[in-house]
DRENKE-222015 format. One record per residue (C-alpha): residue number from 1; residue in three letters; chain; x, y, z. Coordinates in nm, 2 decimals. Layout:
<rs>
[r NUM,"ALA","A",[X,Y,Z]];
...
</rs>
This chain:
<rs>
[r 1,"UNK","A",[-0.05,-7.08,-0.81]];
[r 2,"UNK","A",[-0.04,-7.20,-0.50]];
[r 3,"UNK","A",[0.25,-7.10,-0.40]];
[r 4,"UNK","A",[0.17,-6.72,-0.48]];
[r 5,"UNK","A",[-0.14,-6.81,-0.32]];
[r 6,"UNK","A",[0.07,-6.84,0.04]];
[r 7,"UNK","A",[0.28,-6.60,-0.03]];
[r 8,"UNK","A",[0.04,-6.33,0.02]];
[r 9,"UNK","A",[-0.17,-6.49,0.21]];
[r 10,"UNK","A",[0.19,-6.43,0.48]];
[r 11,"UNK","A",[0.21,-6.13,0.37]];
[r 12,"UNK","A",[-0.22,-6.04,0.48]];
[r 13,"UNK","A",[-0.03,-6.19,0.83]];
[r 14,"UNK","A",[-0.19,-6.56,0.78]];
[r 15,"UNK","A",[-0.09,-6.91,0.76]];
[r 16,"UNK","A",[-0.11,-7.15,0.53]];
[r 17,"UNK","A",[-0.34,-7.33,0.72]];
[r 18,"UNK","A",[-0.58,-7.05,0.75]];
[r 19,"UNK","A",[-0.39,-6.93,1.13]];
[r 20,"UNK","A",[-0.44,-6.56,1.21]];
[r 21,"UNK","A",[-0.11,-6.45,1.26]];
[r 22,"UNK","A",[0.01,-6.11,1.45]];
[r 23,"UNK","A",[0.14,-5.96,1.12]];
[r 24,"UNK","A",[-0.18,-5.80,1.03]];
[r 25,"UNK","A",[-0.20,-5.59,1.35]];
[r 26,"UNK","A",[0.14,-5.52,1.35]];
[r 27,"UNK","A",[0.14,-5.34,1.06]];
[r 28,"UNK","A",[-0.17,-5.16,1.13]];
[r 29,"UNK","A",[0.02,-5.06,1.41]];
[r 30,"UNK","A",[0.31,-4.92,1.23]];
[r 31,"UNK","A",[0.05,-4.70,0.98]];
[r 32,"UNK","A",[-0.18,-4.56,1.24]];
[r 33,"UNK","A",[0.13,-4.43,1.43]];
[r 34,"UNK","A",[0.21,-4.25,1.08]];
[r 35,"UNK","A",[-0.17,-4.09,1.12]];
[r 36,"UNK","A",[-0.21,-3.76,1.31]];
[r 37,"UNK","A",[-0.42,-3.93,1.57]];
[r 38,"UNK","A",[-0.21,-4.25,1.58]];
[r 39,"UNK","A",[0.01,-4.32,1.88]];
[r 40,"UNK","A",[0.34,-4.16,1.70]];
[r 41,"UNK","A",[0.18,-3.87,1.69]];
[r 42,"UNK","A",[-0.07,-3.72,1.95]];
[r 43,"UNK","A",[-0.36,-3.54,1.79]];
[r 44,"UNK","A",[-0.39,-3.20,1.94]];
[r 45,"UNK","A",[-0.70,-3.12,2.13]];
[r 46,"UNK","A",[-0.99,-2.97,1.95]];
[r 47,"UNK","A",[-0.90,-2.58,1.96]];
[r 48,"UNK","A",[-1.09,-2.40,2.23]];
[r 49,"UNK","A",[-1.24,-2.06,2.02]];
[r 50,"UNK","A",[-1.44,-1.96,2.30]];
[r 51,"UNK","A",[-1.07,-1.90,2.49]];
[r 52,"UNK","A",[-0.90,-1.78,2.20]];
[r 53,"UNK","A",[-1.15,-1.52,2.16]];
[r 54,"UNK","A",[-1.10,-1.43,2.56]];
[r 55,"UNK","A",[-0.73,-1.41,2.55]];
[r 56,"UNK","A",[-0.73,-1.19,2.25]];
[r 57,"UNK","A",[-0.93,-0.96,2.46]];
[r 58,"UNK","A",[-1.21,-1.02,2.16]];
[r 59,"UNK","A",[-1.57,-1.23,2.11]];
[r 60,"UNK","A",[-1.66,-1.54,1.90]];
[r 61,"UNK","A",[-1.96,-1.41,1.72]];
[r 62,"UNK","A",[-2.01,-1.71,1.53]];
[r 63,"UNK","A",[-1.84,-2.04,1.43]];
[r 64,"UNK","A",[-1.50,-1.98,1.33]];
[r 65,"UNK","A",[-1.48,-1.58,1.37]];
[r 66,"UNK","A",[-1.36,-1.38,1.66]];
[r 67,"UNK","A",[-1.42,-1.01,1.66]];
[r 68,"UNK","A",[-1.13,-0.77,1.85]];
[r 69,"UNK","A",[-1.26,-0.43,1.89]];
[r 70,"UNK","A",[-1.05,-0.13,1.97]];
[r 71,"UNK","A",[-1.14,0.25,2.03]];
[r 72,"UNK","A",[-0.84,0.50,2.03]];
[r 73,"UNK","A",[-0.88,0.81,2.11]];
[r 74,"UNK","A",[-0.84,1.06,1.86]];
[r 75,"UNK","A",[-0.67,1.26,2.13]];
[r 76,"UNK","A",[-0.40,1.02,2.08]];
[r 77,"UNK","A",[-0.09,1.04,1.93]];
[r 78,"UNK","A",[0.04,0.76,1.69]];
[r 79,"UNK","A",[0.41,0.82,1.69]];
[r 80,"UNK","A",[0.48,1.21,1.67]];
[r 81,"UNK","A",[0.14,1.26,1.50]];
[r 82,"UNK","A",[-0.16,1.39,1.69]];
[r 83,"UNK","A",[-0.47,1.16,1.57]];
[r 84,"UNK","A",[-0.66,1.48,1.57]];
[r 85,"UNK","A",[-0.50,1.68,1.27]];
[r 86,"UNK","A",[-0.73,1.44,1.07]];
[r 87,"UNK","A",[-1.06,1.68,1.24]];
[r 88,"UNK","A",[-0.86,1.97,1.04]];
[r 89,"UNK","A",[-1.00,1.83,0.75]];
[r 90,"UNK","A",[-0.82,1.65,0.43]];
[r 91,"UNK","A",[-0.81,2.00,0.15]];
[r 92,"UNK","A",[-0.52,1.99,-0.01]];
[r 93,"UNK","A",[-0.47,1.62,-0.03]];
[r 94,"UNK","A",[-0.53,1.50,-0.42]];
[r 95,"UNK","A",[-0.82,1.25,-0.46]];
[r 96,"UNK","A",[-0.96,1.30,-0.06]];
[r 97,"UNK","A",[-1.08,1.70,-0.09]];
[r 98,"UNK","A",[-1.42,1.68,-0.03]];
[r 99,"UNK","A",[-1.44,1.38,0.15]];
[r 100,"UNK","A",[-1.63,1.36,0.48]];
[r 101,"UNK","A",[-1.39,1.24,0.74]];
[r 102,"UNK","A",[-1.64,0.99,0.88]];
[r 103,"UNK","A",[-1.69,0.80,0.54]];
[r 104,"UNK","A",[-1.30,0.71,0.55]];
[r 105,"UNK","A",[-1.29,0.32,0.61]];
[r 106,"UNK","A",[-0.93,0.17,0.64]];
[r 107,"UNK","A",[-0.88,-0.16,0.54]];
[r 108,"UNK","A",[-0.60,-0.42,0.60]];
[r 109,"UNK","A",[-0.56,-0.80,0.54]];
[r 110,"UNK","A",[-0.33,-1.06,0.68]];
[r 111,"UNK","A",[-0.33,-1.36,0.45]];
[r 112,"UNK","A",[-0.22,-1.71,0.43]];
[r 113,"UNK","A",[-0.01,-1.67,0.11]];
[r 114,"UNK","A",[0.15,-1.32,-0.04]];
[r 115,"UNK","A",[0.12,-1.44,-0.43]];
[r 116,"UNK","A",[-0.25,-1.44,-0.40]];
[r 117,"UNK","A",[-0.43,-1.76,-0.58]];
[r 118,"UNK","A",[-0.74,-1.90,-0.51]];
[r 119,"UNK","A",[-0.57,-2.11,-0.24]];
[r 120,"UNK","A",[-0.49,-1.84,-0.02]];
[r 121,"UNK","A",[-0.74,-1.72,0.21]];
[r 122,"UNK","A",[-0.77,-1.39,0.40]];
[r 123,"UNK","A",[-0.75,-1.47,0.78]];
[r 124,"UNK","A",[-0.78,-1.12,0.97]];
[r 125,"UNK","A",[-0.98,-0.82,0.82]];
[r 126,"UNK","A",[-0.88,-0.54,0.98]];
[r 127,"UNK","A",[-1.14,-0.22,0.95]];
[r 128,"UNK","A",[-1.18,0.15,1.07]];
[r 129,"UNK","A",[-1.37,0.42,1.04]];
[r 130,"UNK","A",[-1.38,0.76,1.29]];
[r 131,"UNK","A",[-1.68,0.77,1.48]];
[r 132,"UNK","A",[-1.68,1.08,1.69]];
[r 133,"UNK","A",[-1.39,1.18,1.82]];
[r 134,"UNK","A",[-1.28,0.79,1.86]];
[r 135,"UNK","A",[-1.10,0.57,1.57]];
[r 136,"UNK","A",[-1.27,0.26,1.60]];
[r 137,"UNK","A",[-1.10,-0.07,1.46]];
[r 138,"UNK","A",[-1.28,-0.40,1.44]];
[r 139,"UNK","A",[-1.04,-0.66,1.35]];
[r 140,"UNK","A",[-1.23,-0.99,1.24]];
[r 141,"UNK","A",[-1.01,-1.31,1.27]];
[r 142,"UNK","A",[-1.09,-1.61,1.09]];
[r 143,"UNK","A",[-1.05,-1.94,1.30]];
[r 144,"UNK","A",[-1.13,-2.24,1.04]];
[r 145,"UNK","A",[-1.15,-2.20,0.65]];
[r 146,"UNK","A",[-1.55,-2.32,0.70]];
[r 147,"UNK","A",[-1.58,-1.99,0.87]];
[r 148,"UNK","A",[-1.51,-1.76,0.62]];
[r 149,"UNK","A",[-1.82,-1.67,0.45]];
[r 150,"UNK","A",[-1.95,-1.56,0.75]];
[r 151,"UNK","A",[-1.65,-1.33,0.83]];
[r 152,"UNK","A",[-1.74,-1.18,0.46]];
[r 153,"UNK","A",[-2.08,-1.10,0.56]];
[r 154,"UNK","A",[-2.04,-0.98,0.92]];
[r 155,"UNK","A",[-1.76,-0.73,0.79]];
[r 156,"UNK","A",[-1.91,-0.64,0.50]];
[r 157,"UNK","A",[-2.23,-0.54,0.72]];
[r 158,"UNK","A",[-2.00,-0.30,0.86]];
[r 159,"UNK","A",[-1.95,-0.12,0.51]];
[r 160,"UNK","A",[-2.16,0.20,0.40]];
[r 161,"UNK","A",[-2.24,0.27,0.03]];
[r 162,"UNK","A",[-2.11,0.57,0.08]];
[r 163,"UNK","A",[-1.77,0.51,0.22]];
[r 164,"UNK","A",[-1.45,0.57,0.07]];
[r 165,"UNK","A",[-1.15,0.28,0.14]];
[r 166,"UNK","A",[-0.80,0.38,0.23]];
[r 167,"UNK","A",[-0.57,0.12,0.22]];
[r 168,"UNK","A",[-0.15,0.10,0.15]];
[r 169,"UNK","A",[-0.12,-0.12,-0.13]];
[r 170,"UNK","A",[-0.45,-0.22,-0.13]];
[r 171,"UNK","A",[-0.49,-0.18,-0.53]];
[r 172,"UNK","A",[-0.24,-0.45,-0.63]];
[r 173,"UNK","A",[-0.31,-0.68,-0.30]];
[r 174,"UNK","A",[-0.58,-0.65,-0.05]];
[r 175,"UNK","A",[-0.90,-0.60,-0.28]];
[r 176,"UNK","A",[-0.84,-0.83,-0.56]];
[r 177,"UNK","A",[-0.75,-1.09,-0.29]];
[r 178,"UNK","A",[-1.11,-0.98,-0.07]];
[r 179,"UNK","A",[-1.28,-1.00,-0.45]];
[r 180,"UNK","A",[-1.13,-1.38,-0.52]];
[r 181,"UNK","A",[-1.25,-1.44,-0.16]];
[r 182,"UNK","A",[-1.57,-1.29,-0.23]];
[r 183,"UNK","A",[-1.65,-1.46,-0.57]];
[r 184,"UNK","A",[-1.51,-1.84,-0.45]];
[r 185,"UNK","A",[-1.77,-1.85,-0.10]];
[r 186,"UNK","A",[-2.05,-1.69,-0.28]];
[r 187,"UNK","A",[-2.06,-1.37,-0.08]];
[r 188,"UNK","A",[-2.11,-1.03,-0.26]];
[r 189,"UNK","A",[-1.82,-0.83,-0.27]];
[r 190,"UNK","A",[-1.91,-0.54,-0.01]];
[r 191,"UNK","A",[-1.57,-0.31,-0.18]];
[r 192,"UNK","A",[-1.64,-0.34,-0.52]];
[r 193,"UNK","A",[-1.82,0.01,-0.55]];
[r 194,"UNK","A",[-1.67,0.20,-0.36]];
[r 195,"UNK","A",[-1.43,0.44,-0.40]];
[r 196,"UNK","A",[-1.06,0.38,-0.30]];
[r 197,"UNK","A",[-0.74,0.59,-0.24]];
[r 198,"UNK","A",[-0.46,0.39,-0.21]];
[r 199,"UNK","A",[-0.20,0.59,-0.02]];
[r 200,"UNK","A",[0.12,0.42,-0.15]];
[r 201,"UNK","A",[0.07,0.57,-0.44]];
[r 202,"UNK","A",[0.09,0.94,-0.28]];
[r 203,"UNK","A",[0.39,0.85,-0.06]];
[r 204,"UNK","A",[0.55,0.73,-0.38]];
[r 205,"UNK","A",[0.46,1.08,-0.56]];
[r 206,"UNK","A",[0.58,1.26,-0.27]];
[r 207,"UNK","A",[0.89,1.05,-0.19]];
[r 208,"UNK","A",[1.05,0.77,-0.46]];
[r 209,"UNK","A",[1.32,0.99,-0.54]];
[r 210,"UNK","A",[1.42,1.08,-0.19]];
[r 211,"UNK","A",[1.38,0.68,0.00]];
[r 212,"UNK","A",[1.52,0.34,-0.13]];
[r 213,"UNK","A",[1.20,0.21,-0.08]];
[r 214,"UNK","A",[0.85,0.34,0.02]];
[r 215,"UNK","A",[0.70,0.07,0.20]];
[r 216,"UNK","A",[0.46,0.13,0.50]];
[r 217,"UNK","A",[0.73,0.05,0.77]];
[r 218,"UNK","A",[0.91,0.34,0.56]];
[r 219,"UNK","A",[0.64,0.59,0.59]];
[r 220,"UNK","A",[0.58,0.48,0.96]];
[r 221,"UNK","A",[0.98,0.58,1.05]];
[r 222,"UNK","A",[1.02,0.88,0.85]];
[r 223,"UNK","A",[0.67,1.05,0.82]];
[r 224,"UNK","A",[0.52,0.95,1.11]];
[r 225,"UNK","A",[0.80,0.86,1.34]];
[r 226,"UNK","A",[0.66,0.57,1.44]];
[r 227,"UNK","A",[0.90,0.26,1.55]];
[r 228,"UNK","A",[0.75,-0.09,1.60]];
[r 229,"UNK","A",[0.87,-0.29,1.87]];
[r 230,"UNK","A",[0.81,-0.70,1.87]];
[r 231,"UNK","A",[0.67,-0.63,1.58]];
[r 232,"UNK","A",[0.59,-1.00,1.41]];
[r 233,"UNK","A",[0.61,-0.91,1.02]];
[r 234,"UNK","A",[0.31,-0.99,0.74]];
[r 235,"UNK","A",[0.55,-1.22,0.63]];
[r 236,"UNK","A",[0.52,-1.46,0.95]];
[r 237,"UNK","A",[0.13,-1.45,0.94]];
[r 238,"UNK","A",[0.07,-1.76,0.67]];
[r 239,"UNK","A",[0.27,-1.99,0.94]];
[r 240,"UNK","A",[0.16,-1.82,1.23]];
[r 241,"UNK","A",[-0.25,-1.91,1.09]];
[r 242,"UNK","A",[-0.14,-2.23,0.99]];
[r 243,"UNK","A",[0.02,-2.35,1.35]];
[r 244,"UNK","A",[-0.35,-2.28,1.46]];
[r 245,"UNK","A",[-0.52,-2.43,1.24]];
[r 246,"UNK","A",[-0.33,-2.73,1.23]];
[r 247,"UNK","A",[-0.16,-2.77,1.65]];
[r 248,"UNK","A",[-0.42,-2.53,1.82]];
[r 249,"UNK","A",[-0.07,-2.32,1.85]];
[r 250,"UNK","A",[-0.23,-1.97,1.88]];
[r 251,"UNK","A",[0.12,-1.81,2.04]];
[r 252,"UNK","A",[0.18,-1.66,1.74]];
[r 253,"UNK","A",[-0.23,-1.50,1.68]];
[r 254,"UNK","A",[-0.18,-1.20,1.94]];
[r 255,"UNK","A",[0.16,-1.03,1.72]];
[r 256,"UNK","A",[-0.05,-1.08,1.37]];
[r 257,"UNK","A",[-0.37,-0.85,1.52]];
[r 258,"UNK","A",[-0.13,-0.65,1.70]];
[r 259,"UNK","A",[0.08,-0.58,1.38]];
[r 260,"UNK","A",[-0.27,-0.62,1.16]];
[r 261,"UNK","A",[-0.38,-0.29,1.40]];
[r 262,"UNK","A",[-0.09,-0.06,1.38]];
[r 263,"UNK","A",[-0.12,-0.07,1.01]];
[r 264,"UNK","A",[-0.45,0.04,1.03]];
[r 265,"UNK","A",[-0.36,0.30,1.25]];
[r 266,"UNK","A",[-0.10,0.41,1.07]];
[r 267,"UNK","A",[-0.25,0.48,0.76]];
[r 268,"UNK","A",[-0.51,0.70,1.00]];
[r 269,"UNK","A",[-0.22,0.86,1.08]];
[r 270,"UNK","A",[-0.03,0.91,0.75]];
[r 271,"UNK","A",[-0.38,1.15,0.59]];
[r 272,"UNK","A",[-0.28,1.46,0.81]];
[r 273,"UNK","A",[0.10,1.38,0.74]];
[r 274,"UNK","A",[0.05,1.35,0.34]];
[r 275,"UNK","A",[-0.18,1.68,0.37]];
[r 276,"UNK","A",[0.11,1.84,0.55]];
[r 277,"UNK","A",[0.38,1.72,0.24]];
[r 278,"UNK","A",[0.16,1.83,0.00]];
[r 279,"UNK","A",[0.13,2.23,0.13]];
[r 280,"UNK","A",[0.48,2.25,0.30]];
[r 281,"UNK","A",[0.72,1.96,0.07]];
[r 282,"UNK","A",[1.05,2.09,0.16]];
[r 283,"UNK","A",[0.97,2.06,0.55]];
[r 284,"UNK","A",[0.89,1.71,0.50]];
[r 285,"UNK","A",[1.15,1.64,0.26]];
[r 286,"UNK","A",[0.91,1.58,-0.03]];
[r 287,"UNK","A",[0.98,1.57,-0.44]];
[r 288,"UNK","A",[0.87,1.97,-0.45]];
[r 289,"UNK","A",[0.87,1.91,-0.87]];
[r 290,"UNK","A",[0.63,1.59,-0.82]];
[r 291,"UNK","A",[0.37,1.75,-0.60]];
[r 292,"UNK","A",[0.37,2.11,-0.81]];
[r 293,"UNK","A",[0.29,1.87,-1.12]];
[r 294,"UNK","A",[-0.01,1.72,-0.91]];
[r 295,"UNK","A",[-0.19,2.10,-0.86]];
[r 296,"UNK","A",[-0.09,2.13,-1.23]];
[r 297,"UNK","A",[-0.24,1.85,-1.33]];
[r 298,"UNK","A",[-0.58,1.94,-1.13]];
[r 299,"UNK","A",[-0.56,2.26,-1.30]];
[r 300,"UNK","A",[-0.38,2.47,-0.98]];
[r 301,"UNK","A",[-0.15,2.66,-1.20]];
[r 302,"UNK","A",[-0.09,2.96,-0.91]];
[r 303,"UNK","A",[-0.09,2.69,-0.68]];
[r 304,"UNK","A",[0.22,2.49,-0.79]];
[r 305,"UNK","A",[0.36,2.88,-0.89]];
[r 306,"UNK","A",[0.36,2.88,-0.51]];
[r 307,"UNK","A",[0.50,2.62,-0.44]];
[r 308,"UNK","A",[0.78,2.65,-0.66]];
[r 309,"UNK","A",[0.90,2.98,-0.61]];
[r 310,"UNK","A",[0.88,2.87,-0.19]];
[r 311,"UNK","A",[1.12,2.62,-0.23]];
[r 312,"UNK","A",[1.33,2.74,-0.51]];
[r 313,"UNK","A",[1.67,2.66,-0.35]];
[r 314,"UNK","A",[1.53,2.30,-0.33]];
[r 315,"UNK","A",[1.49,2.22,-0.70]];
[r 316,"UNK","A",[1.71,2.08,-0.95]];
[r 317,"UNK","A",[1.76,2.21,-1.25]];
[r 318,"UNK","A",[1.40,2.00,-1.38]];
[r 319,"UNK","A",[1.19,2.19,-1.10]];
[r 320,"UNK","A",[1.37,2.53,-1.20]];
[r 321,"UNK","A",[1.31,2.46,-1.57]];
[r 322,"UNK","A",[0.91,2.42,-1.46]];
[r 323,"UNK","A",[0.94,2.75,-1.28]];
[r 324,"UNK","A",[1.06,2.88,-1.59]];
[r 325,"UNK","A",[0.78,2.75,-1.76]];
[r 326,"UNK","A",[0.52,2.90,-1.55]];
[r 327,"UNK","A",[0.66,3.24,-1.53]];
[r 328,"UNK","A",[0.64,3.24,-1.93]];
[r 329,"UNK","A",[0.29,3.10,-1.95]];
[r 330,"UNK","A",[0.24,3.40,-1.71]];
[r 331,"UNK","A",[0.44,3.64,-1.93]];
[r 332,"UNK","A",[0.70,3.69,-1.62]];
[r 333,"UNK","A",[0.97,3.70,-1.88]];
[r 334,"UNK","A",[1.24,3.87,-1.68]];
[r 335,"UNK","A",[1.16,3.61,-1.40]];
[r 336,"UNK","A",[1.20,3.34,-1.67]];
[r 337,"UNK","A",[1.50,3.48,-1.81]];
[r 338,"UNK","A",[1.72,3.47,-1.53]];
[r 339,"UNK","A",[1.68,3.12,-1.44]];
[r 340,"UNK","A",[1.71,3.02,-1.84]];
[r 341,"UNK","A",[2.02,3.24,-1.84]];
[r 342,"UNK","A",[2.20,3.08,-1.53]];
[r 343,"UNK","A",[2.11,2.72,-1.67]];
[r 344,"UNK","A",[2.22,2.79,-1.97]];
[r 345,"UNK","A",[2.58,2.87,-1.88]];
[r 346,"UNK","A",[2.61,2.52,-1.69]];
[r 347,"UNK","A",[2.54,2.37,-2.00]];
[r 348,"UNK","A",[2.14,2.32,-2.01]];
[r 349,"UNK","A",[2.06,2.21,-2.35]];
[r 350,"UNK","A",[1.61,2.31,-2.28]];
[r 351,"UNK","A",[1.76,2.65,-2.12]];
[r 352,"UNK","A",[1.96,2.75,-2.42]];
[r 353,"UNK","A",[1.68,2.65,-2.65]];
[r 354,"UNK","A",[1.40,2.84,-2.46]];
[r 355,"UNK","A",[1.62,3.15,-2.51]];
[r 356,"UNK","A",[1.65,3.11,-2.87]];
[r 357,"UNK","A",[1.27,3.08,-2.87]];
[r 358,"UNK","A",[1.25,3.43,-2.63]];
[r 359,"UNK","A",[1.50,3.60,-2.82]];
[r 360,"UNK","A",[1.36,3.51,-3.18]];
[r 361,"UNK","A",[0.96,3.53,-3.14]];
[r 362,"UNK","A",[0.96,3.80,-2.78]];
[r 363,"UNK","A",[1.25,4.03,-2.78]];
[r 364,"UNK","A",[1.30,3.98,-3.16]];
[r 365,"UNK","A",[1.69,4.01,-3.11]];
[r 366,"UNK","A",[1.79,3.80,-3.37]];
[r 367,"UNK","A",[2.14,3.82,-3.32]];
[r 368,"UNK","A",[2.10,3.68,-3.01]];
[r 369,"UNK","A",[1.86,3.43,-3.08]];
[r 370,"UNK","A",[2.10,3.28,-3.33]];
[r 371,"UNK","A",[2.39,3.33,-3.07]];
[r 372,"UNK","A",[2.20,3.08,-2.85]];
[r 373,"UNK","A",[2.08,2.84,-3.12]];
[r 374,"UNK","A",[2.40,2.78,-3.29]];
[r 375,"UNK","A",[2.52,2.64,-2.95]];
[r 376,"UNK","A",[2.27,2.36,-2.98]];
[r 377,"UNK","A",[2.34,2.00,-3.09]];
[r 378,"UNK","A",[2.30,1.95,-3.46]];
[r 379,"UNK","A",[1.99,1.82,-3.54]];
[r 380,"UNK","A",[1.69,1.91,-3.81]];
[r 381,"UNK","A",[1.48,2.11,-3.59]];
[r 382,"UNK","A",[1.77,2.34,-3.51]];
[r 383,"UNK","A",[1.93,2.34,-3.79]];
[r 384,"UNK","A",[1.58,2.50,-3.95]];
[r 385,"UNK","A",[1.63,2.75,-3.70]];
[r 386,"UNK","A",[1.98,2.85,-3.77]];
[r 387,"UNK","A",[1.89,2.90,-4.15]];
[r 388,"UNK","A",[1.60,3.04,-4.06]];
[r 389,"UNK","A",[1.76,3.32,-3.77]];
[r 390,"UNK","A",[2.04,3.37,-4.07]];
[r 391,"UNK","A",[1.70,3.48,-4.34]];
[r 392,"UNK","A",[1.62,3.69,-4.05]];
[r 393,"UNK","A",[1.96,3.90,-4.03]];
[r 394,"UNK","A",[2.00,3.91,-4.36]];
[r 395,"UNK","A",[1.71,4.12,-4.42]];
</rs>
């Protein structure tokens, strides 16, 4: 015992005899340097928000959140698209007719984490709404995690109950993550009510069969024509927040708002531009078929006529088999005809059968009907009708 006894009592950096050895402070030493604040390590100086908030060009309204306000013009032009096409008003669009321009609110988010989880925080709320003729965007940036309540409160103060949200992707990502943030600081959720029109899923309407992808970048380039330049992506903004927070390294900060406020911007932007691809599609390159089912859908039957028979030379044989279908349902049968006929010779299975159908129940040619059906693969519904178009010739 007392052996083990000296053993660590060397080992505490004493003596047997009871002498205070150097042991004790060396290793204290050694671990404090492994500390943030030991000497291995410099702490960084507390972060200065007050001159954050300056550089930014914003204002620390409170403990841990800076507010950057920004008024553009709607005079302006964001890429090739006049800001003021969105006074024209927003008929035509699906899910904004109606709408009063200055109950839009745009909505963005930059966030520490893109898989969501109640770990990841948002750290920039970017807002706008048209006040005017100026598109003003308050971008609230969160400084320290002990901050974020507030930021939920001041932004949300900026909120109307009877606003609309438009957001790109904000379905899937941006409000669930604000409603976690919500629920876990014990703020009430200012977007839960509202209405919101998510405009990814119109550019993917108007254009997932035409791009490779139809991200917001996408829409910027080819709708918009709008081409970011030192852009820093969304992706960099969880290490950009964290260098802050944790080295006061706010180098980084000024690319996130500026990338944070051309989103916003853009999706000002993209409203007029959608409008525009919804009542002229082939000038924009848009799915003509996909839109014409959107005014069918709402009940615009002449509308997507319209439409169709405009850009005839556009569709495939899918958007040619529609027009077919709305000349028949109104009774334009020769109109119908010729497009069944000339898909019908390139092998168009739905062309030959809708001629069968014409020829037995409209023109009552039963000759022909059968003509047509017996060209169709074998199956029980045809089949009844040959037996049925042969009962008819016999008699």
């Amino acid at each position: 015992m007392a052996g083990l006894r000296e053993r660590l009592l060397e080992l505490k950096g004493r003596t047997g005899a009871g002498g205070v050895s150097h042991g004790t402070d060396a290793l204290s030493g050694r671990l404090s340097r492994l500390q943030p604040d030991g000497r291995g390590r410099a702490r960084p100086r507390p972060a200065d928000e007050s001159k954050l908030a300056r550089c930014l060009g914003g204002k620390l309204i409170d403990k841990g959140v800076i507010l950057l306000e920004r008024r553009y013009s709607l005079d302006s032009v964001h890429g090739k698209v006049p800001l003021r096409l969105l006074e024209q008003g927003l008929d035509g669009l699906p899910d904004v007719e109606g709408l009063e321009l200055e109950r839009l609110l745009f909505l963005d988010t930059e966030t520490t984490g893109l898989s969501g989880g109640s770990g990841t925080l948002v750290f920039l709320l970017g807002l706008a709404r048209v006040q005017g003729r100026m598109m003003v965007v308050r971008q609230y940036l969160l400084t320290r995690c002990a901050g974020e309540q507030r930021m939920l409160e001041v932004a949300g103060g900026w909120v109307g109950q009877g606003d609309t949200l438009v957001s790109y992707n904000g379905k899937s990502f941006d409000l669930p993550m604000l409603a976690t943030r919500c629920r876990l600081s014990g703020t009430p959720n200012p977007f839960s009510a509202l209405p919101h029109l998510d405009l990814l899923y119109g550019v993917r309407r108007a254009f997932s069969k035409r791009w490779r992808e139809c991200s917001l970048q996408t829409a910027e380039q080819r709708l918009l024509e709008f081409f970011r330049r030192d852009d820093l992506p969304g992706s960099a903004a969880p290490e950009c927040w964290r260098a802050w927070l944790t080295r006061a390294d706010a180098s980084c900060l000024p690319g996130i708002c500026r990338h944070n406020y051309w989103d916003i911007v853009s999706l000002a932007a993209l409203l007029p531009r959608l409008r525009q691809c919804h009542q002229q599609p082939g000038r924009h390159g848009a799915d003509v078929l996909a839109i014409a089912r959107v005014h069918l859908k709402r009940g615009g039957l002449q509308q997507a006529l319209s439409l169709l028979q405009e850009n005839r030379d556009r569709l495939d044989q899918s958007g040619l088999l529609q027009l077919a279908r709305l000349f028949r349902r109104n009774r334009r049968w020769q109109e119908a005809l010729e497009i069944w006929k000339g898909l019908a010779e390139s092998g168009n299975e739905d062309a030959r059968e809708q001629l069968a159908k014409y020829y037995e129940h409209i023109a009552r040619d039963y000759q022909q009907a059968f003509a047509c059906a017996s060209e169709l693969p074998t199956n029980a519904e045809h089949l009844y009708r040959c037996r049925r178009l042969i009962r008819k010739l016999a008699h």
